[in-house]
TORPA-4810 file (N, C-alpha, C, O; in nm, 3 decimals):
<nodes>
NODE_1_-6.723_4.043_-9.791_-6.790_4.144_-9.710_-6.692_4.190_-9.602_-6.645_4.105_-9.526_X
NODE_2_-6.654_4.333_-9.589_-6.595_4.374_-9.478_-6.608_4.315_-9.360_-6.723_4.273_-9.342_X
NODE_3_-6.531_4.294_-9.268_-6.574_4.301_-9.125_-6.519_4.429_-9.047_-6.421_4.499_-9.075_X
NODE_4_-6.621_4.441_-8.927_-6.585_4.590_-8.844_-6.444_4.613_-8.821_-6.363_4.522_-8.807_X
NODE_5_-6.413_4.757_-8.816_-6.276_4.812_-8.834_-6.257_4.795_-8.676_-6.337_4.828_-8.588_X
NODE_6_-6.145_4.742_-8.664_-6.047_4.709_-8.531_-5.968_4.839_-8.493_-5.972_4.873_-8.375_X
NODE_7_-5.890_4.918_-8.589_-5.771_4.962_-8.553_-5.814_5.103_-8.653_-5.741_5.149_-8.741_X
NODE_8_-5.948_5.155_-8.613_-5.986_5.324_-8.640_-5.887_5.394_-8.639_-5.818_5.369_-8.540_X
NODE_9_-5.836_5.492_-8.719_-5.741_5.577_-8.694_-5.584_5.557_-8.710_-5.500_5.647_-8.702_X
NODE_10_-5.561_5.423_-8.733_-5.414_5.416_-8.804_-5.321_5.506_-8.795_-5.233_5.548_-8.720_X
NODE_11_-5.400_5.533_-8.960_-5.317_5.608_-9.078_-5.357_5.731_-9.043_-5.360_5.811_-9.137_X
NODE_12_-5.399_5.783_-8.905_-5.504_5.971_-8.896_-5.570_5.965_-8.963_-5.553_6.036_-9.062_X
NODE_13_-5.703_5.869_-8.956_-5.856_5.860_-9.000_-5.878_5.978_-8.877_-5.814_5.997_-8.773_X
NODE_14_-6.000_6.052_-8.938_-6.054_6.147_-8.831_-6.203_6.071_-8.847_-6.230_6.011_-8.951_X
NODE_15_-6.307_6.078_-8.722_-6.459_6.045_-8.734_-6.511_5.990_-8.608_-6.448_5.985_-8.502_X
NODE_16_-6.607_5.959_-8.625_-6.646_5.925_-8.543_-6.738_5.780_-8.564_-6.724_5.741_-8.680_X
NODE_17_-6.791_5.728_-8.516_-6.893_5.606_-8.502_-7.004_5.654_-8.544_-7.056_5.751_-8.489_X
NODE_18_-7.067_5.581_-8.668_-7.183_5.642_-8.724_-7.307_5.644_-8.648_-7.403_5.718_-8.666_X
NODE_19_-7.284_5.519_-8.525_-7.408_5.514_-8.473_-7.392_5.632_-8.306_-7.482_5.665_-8.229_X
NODE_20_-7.299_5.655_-8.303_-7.253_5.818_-8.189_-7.296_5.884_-8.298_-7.384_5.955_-8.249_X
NODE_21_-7.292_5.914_-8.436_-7.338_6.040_-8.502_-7.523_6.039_-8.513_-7.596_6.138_-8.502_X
NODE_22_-7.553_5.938_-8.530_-7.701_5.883_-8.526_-7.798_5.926_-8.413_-7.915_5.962_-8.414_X
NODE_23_-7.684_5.903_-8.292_-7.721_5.886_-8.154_-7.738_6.115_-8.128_-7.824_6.183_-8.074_X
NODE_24_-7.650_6.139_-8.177_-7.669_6.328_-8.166_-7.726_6.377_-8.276_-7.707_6.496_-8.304_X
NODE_25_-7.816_6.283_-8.370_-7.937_6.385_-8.436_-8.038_6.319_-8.380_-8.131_6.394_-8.352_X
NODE_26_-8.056_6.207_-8.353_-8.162_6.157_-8.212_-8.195_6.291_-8.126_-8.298_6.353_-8.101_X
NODE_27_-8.044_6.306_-8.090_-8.091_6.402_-7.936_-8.114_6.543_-7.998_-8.210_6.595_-7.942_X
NODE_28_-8.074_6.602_-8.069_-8.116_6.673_-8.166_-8.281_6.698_-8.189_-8.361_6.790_-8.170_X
NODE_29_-8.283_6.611_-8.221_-8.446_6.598_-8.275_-8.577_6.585_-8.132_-8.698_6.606_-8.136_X
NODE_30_-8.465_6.532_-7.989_-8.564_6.539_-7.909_-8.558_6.621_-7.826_-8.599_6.587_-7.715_X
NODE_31_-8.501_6.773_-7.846_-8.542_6.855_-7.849_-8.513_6.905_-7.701_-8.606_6.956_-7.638_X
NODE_32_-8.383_6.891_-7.640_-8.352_6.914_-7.502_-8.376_7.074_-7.461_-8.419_7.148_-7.549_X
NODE_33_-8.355_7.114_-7.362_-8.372_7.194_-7.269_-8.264_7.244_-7.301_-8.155_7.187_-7.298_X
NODE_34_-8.291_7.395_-7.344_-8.126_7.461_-7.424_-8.065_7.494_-7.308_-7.944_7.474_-7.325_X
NODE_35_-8.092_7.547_-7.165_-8.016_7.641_-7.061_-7.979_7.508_-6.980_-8.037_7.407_-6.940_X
NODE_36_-7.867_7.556_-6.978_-7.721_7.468_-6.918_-7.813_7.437_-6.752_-7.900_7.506_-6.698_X
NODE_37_-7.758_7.326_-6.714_-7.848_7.271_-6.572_-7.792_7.351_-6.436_-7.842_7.352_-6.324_X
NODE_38_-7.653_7.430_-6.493_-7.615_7.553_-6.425_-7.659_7.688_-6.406_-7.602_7.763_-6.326_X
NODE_39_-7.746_7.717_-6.466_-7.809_7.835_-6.496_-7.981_7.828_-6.390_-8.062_7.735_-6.389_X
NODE_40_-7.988_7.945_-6.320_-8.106_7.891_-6.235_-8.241_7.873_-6.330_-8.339_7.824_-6.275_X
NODE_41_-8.250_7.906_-6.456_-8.316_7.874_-6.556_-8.360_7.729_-6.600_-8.471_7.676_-6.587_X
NODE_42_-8.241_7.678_-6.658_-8.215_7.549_-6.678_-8.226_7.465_-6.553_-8.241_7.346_-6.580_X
NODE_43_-8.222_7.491_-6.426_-8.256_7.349_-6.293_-8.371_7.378_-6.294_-8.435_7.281_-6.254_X
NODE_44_-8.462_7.498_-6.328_-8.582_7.548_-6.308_-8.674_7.452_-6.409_-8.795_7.444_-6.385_X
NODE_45_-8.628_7.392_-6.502_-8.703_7.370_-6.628_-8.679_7.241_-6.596_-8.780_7.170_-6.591_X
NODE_46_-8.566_7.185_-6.571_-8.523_7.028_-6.541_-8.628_6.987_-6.451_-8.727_6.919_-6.479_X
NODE_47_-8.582_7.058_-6.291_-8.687_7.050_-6.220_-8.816_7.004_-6.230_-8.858_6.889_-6.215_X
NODE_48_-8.888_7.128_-6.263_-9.040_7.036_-6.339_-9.135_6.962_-6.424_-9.255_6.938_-6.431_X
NODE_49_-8.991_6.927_-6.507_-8.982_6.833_-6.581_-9.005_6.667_-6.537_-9.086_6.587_-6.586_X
NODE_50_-8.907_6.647_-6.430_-8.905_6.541_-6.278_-8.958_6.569_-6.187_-8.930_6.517_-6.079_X
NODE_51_-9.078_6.685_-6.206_-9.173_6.650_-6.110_-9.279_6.573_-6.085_-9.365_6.620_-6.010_X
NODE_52_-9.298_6.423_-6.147_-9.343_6.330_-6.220_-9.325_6.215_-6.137_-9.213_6.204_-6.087_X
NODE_53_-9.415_6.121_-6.110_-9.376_6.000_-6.063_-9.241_5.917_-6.161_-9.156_5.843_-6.112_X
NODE_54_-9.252_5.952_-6.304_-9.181_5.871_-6.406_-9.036_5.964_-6.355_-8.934_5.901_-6.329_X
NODE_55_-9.037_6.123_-6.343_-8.929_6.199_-6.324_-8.852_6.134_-6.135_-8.737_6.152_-6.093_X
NODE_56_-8.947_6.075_-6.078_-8.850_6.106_-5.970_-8.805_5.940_-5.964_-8.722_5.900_-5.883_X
NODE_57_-8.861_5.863_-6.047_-8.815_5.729_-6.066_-8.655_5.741_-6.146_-8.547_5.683_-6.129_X
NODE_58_-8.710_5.861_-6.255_-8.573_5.827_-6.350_-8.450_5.972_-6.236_-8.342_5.991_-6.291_X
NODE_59_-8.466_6.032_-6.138_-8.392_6.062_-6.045_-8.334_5.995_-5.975_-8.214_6.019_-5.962_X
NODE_60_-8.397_5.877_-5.895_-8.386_5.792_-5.807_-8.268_5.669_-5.902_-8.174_5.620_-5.840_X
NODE_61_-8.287_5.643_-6.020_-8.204_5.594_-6.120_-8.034_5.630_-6.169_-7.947_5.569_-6.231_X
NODE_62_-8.046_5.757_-6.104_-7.982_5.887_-6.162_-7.883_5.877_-6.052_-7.770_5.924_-6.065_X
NODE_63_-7.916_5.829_-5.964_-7.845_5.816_-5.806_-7.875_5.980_-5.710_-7.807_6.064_-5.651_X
NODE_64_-8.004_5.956_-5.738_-8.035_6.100_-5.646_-8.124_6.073_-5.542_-8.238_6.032_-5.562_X
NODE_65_-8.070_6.097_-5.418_-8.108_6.025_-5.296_-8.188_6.149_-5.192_-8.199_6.143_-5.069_X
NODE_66_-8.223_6.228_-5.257_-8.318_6.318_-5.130_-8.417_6.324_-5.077_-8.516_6.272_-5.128_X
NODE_67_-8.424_6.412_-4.917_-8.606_6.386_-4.907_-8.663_6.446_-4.991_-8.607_6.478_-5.096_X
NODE_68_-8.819_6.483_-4.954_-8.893_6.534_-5.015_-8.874_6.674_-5.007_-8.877_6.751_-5.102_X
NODE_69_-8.852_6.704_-4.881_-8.815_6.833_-4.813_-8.704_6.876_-4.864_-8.689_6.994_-4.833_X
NODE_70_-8.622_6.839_-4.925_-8.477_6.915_-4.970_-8.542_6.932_-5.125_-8.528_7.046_-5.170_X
NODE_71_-8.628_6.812_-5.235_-8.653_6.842_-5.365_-8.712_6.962_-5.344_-8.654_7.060_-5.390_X
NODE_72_-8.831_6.979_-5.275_-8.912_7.117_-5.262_-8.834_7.228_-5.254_-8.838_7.321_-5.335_X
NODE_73_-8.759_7.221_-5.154_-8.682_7.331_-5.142_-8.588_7.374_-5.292_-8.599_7.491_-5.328_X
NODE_74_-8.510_7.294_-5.366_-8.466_7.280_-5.483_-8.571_7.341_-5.596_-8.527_7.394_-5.698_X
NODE_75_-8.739_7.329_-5.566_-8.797_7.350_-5.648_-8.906_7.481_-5.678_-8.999_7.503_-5.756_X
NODE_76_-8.826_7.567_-5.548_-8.900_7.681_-5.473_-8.768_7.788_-5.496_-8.769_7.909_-5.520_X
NODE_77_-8.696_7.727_-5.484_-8.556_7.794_-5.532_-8.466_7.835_-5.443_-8.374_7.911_-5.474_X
NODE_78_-8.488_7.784_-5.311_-8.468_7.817_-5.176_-8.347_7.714_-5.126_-8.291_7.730_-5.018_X
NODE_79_-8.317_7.618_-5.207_-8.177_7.596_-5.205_-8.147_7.506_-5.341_-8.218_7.466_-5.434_X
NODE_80_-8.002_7.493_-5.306_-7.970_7.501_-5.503_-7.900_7.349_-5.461_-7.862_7.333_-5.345_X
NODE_81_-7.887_7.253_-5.550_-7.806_7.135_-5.569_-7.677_7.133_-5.586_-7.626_7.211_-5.666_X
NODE_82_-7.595_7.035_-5.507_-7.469_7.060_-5.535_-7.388_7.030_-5.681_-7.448_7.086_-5.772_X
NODE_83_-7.296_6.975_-5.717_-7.252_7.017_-5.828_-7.295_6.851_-5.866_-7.382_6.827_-5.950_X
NODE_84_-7.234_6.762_-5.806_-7.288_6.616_-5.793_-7.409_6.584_-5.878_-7.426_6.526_-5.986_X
NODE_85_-7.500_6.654_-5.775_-7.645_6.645_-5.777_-7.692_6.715_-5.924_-7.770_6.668_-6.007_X
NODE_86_-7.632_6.816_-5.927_-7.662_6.882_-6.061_-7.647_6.812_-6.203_-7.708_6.841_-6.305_X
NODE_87_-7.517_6.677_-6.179_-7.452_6.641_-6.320_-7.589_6.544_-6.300_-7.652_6.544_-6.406_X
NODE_88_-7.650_6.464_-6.199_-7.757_6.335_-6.243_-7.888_6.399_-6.227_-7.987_6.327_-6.223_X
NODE_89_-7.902_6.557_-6.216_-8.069_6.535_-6.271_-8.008_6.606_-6.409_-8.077_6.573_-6.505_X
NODE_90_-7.936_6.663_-6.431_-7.923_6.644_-6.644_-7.917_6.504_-6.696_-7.966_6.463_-6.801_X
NODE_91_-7.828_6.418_-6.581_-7.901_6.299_-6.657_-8.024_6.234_-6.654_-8.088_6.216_-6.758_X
NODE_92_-8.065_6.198_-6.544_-8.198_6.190_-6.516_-8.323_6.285_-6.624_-8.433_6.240_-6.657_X
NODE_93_-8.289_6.369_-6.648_-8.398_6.456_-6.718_-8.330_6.386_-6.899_-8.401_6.341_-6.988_X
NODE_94_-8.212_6.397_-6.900_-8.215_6.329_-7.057_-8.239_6.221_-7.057_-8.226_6.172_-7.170_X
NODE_95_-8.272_6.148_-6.976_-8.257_5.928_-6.970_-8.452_6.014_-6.962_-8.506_5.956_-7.057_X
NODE_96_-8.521_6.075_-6.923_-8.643_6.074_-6.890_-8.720_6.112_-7.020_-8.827_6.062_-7.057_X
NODE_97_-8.629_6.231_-7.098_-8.648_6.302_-7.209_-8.677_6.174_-7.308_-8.789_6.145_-7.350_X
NODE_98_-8.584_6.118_-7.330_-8.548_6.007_-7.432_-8.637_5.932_-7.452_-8.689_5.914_-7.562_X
NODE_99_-8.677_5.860_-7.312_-8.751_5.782_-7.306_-8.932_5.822_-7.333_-9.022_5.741_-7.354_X
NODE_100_-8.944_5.972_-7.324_-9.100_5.990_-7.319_-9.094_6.017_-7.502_-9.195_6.002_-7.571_X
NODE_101_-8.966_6.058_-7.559_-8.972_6.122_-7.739_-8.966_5.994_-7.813_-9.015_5.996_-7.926_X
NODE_102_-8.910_5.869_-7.766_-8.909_5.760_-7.825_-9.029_5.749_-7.927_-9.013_5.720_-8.045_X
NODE_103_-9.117_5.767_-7.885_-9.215_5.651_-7.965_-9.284_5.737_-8.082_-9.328_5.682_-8.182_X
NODE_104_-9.293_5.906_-8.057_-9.313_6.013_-8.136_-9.184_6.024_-8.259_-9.200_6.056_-8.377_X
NODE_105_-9.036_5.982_-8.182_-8.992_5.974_-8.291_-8.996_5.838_-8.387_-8.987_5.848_-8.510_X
NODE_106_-9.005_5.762_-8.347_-9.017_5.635_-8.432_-9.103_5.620_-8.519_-9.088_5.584_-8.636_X
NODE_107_-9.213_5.652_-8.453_-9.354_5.713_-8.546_-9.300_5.754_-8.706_-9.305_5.703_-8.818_X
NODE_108_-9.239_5.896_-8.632_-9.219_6.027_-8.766_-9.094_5.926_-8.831_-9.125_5.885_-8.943_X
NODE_109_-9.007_5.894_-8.800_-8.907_5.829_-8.884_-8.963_5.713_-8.946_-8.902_5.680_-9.048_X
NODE_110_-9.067_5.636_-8.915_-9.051_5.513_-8.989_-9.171_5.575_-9.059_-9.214_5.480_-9.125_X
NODE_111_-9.227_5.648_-9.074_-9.324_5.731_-9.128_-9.318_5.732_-9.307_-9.211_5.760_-9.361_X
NODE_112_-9.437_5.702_-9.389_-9.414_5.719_-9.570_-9.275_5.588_-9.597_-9.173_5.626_-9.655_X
NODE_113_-9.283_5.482_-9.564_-9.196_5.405_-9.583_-9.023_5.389_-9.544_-8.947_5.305_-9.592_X
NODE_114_-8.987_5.509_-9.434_-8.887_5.481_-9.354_-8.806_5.620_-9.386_-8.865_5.704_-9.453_X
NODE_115_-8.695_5.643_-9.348_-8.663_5.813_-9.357_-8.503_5.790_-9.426_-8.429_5.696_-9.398_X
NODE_116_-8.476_5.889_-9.512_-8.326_5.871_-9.613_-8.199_5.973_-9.490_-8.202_6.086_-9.440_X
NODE_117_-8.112_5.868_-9.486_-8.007_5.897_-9.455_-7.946_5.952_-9.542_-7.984_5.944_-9.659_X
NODE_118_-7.823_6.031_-9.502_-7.732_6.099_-9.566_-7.596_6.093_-9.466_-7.600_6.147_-9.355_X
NODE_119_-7.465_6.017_-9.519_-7.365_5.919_-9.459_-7.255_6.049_-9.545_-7.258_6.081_-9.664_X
NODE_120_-7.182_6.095_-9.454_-7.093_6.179_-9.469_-6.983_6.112_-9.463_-6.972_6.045_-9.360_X
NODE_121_-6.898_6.107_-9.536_-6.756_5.972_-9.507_-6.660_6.022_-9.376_-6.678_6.120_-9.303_X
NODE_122_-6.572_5.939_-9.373_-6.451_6.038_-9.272_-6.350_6.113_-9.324_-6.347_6.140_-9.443_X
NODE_123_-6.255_6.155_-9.233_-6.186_6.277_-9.302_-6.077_6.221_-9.256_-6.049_6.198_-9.138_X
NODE_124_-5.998_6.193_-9.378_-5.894_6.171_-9.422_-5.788_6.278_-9.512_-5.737_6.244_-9.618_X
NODE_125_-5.767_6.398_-9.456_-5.693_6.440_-9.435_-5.565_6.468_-9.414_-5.489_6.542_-9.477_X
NODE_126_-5.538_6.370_-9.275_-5.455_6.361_-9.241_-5.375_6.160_-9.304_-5.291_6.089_-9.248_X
NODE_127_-5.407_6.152_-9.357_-5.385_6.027_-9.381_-5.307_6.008_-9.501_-5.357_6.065_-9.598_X
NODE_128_-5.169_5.927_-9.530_-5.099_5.962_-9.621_-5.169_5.920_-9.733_-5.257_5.837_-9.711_X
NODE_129_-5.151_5.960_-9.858_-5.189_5.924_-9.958_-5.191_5.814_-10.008_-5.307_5.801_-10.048_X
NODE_130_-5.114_5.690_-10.041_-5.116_5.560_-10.051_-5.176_5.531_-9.953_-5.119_5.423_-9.937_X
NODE_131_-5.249_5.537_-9.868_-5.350_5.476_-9.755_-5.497_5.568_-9.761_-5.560_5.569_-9.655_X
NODE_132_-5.525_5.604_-9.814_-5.658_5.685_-9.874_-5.733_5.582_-9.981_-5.690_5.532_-10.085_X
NODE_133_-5.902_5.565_-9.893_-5.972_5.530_-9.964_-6.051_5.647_-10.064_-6.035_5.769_-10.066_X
NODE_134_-6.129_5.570_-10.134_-6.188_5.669_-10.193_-6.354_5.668_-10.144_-6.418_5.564_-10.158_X
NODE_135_-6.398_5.751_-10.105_-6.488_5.771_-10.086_-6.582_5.894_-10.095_-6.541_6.008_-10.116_X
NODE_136_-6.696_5.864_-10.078_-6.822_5.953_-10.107_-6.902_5.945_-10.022_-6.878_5.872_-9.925_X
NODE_137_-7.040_6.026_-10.030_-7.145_6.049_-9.958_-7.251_5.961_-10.023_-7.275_5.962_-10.144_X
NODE_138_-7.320_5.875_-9.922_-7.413_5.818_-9.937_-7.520_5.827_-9.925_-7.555_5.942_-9.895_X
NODE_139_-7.609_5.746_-9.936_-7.798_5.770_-9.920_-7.850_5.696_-9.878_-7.868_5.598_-9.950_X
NODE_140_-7.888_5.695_-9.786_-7.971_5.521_-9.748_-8.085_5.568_-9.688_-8.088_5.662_-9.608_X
NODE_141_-8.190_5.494_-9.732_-8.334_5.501_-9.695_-8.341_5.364_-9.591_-8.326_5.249_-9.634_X
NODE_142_-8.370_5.402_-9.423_-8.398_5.318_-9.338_-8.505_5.265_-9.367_-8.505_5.253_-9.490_X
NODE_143_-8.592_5.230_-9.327_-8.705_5.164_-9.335_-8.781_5.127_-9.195_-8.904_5.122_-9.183_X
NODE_144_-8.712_5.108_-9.120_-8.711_5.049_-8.978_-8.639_5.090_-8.889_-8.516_5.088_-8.904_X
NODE_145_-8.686_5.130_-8.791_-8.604_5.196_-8.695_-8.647_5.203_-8.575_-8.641_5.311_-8.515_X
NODE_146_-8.701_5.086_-8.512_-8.738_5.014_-8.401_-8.603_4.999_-8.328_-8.596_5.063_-8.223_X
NODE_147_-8.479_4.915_-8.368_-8.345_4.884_-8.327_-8.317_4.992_-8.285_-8.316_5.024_-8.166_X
NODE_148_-8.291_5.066_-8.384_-8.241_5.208_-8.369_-8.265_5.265_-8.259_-8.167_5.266_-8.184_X
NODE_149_-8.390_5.331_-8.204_-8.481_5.405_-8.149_-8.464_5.290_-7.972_-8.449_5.331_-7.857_X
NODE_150_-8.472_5.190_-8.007_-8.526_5.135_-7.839_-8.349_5.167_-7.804_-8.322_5.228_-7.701_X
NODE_151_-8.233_5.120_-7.902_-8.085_5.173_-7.812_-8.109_5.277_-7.766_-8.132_5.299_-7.647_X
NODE_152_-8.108_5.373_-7.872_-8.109_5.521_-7.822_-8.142_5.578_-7.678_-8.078_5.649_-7.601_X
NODE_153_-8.298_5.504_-7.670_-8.371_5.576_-7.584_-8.338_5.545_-7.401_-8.339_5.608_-7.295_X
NODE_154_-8.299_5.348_-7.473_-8.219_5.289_-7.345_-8.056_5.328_-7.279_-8.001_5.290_-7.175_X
NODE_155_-8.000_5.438_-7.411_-7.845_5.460_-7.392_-7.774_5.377_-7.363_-7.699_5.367_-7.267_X
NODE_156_-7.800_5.294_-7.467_-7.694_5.141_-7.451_-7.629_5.150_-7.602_-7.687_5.102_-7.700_X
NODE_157_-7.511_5.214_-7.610_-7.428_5.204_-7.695_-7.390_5.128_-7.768_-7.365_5.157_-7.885_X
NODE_158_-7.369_4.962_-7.698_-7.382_4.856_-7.796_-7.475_4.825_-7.874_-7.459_4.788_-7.991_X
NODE_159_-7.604_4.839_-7.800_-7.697_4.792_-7.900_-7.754_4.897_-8.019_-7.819_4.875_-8.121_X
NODE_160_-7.707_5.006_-7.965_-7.729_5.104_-8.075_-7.598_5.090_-8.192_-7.618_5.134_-8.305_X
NODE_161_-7.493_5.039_-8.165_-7.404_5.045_-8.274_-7.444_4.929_-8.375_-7.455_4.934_-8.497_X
NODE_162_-7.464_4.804_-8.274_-7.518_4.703_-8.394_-7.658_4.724_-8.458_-7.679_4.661_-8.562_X
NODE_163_-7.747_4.797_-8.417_-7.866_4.848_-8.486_-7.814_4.909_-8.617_-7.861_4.868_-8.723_X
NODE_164_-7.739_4.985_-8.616_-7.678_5.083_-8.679_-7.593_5.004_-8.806_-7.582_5.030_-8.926_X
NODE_165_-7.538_4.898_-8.723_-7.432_4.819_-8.829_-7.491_4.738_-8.921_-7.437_4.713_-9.029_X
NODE_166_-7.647_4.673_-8.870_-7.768_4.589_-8.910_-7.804_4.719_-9.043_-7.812_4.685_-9.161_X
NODE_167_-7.817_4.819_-9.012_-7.872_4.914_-9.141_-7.794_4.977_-9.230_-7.840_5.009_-9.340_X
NODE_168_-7.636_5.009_-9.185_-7.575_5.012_-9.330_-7.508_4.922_-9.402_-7.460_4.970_-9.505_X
NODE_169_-7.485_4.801_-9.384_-7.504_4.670_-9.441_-7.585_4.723_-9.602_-7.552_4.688_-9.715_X
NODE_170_-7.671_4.796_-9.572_-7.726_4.784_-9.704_-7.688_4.902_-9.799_-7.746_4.957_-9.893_X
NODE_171_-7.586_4.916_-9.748_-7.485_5.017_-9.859_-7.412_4.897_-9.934_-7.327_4.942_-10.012_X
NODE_172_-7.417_4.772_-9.934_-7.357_4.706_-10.023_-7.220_4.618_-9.935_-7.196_4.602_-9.815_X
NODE_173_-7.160_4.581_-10.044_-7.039_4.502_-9.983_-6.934_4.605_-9.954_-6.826_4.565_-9.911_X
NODE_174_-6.955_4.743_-9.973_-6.844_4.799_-9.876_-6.908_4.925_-9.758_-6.867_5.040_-9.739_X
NODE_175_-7.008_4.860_-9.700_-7.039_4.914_-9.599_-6.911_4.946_-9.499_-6.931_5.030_-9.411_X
NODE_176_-6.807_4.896_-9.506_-6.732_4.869_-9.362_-6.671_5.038_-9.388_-6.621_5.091_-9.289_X
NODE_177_-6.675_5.110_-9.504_-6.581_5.202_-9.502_-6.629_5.339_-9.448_-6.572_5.448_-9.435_X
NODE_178_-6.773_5.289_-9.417_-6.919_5.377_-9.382_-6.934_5.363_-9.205_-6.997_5.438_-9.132_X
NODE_179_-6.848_5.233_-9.162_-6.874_5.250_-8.990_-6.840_5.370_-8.939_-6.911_5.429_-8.858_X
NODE_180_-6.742_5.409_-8.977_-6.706_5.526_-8.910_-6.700_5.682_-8.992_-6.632_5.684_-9.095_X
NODE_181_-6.748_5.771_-8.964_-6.822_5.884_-9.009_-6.786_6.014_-8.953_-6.783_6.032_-8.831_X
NODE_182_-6.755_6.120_-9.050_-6.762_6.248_-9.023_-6.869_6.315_-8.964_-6.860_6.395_-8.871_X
NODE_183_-7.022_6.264_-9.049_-7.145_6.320_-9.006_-7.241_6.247_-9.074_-7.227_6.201_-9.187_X
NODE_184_-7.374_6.233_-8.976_-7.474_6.139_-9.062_-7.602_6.266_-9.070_-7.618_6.327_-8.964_X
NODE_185_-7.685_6.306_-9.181_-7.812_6.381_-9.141_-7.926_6.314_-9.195_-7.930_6.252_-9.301_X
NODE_186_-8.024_6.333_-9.108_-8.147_6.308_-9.137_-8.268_6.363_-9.261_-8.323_6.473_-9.276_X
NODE_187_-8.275_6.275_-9.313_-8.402_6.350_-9.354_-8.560_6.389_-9.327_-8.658_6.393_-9.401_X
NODE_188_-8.537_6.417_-9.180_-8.631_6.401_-9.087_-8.739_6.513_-9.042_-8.822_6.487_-8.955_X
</nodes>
């Protein structure tokens, strides 16, 4: 059985981490707020989004330290956030997002006996020829996606990669050539 690849990229492997590709049809699917948190549109929508006891908790998380009197004002439109302030309520509103789509998505994915992956290999391209695997596109039907879903939603990268590493395992004994990925899609 493989063990995890140490030394990605050698030979100019191109890809990425299947469970970073996992992790952006997640966010994909939960459906963010298209206007940039720069746009008075987009702080407008963030905004009352965290106007929420849960929103000004996951602010306060976010490292956003204001009175009440400055949010209002922010939320009247009567003064604007600095640039600082601007990068942690996009986070704050995606750590808030995540956490409220969690359980709707877990639902729909583990939904009719679990949802089929589709494992795009990496791109090897650039990689000389005597160092070229051979590979293909795969299929894997999750089943479970509890692991999956609580990383995600917590944005803990580790535990989302070993969730991830726990489920293509069942591509067989050469899962290892599947850690790292061009593109994963859902059949969701």
């Amino acid at each position: 059985m493989p063990d995890r690849t140490h030394d990605f990229g050698h030979y100019g492997a191109q890809g990425q981490r299947g469970s970073q590709a996992a992790a952006r049809v997640l966010d994909t699917l939960a459906g963010y707020i298209a206007s940039p948190v720069t746009t008075p549109r987009g702080l407008s929508a963030r905004l009352r989004y965290l106007n929420t006891t849960a929103g000004h908790n996951a602010m306060r998380q976010a490292g956003i330290t204001v009175t009440p009197r400055t949010l209002k004002a922010w939320l009247t439109g009567k003064q604007r956030p600095n640039k600082a302030n601007l990068t942690r309520l996009d986070t704050a509103y995606r750590t808030l997002r995540r956490h409220n789509v969690a359980r709707y998505l877990l639902r729909r994915l583990n939904a009719g006996g679990g949802t089929r992956v589709e494992i795009h290999p990496l791109d090897q391209s650039h990689v000389p020829i005597p160092h070229q695997r051979v590979l293909e596109y795969r299929r894997l039907n999750i089943r479970t996606w509890d692991a999956i879903i609580d990383a995600w939603a917590t944005a803990d990268a580790q535990a989302l990669d070993d969730a991830w590493i726990d489920q293509i395992v069942n591509l067989g004994s050469q899962w290892g050539k599947y850690e790292y990925v061009t593109s994963v899609g859902f059949a969701a």
